[in-house]
Phi, psi and omega in degrees: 000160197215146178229160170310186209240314189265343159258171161269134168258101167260130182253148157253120173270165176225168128316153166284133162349094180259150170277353181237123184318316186302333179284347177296181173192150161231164150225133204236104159280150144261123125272124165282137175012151151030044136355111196248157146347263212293001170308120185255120190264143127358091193225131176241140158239125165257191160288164157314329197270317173134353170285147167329136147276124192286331169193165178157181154228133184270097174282155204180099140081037176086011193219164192235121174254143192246133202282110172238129172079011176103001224228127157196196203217156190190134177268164196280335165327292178338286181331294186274328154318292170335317220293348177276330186296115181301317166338098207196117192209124129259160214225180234158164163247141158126311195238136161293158216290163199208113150303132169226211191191134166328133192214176203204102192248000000 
């Protein structure tokens, strides 16, 4: 995989539909410009609400990433060794675990 040398690439995930917004999640992966094997991407998660997830992990392309402040990282190698994996979870204390799914807005 390859990303331009002149954009930013973002992907967005959603939850799968909760009755309570603090149980949604989005999550915004980045590839920054000309991305390498050892490029450490960007990943912010919010809420239903529009807030940070103060912490959880976040499964995501076979690997379990951990969230603080809304915030976690996943290298791009990682990412594409990963891309096939269907799995896409994030776990919370507290709450139970929210499936979600690639979207395309």
């Amino acid at each position: 995989m390859k990303t331009p040398l002149d954009k930013t690439i973002s992907v967005t995930y959603h939850s799968h539909q909760t009755k309570k917004l603090e149980m949604r999640w989005r999550a915004v992966l980045v590839f920054p410009p000309g991305a390498q094997p050892d490029t450490i991407l960007a990943i912010t998660v919010t809420d239903g609400t529009g807030a940070p997830v103060e912490s959880g992990t976040l499964k995501l392309a076979g690997h379990q990433i951990k969230i603080a402040n809304g915030a976690g990282t996943l290298s791009y190698r990682d990412f594409v060794a990963g891309k096939h994996e269907k799995a896409l979870w994030l776990h919370r204390k507290g709450m139970l675990p929210v499936p979600g799914a690639l979207t395309f807005a």
